[in-house]
C-alpha positions, -999 to 999 in steps of 0.1 A, spaced: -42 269 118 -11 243 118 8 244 88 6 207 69 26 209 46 65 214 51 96 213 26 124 190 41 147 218 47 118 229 71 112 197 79 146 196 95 151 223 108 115 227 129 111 189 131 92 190 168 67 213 152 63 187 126 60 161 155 38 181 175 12 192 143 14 157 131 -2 145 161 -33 168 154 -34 161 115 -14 144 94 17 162 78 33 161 43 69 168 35 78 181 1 107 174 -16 118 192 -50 80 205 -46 62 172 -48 52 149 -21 75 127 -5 64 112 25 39 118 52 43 119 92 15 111 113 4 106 149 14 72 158 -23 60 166 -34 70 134 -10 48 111 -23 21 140 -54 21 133 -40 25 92 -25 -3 93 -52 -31 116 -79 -17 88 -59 -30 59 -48 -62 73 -91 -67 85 -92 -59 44 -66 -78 29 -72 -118 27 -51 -142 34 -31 -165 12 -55 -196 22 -88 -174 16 -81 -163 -17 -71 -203 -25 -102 -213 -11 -121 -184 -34 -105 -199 -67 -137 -217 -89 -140 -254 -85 -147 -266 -116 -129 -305 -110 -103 -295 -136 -123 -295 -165 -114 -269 -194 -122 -270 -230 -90 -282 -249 -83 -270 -285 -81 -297 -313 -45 -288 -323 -25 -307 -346 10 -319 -326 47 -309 -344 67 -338 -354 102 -338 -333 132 -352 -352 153 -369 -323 
């Protein structure tokens, strides 16, 4: 089984075997022992990437979702501050 999970120092130094397993699965590389980035098959991040802009909406749609409500909103009475001009 391909190893998935490399340090960068591996990373580097073996970086076609990264290439070549991260077009099977996905692999992560590990810096100070935590998660740093990923490297995956270009088709994959593709196919990532169309399914979160199908997801996302657009500027105008979320606009258009806002409630119409003509501008109507209930007002407090507040007494106003005098101003000394």
């Amino acid at each position: 089984m391909a190893q998935r999970s490399w340090s960068v120092q591996d990373a580097k130094n073996r970086f076609s075997e990264v290439v070549e397993a991260a077009r099977r699965l996905p692999q992560t590389v590990t810096k100070h022992g935590k998660p740093a980035v990923v490297v995956m098959d270009v088709v994959e991040y593709e196919r990532l990437r169309h399914l979160e802009r199908a997801q996302a909406p657009s500027f105008v749609d979320a606009l258009l979702a806002m409630p119409r409500d003509n501008g109507e909103f209930p007002r407090r009475n507040v007494r106003m501050h005098d101003l000394d001009l």
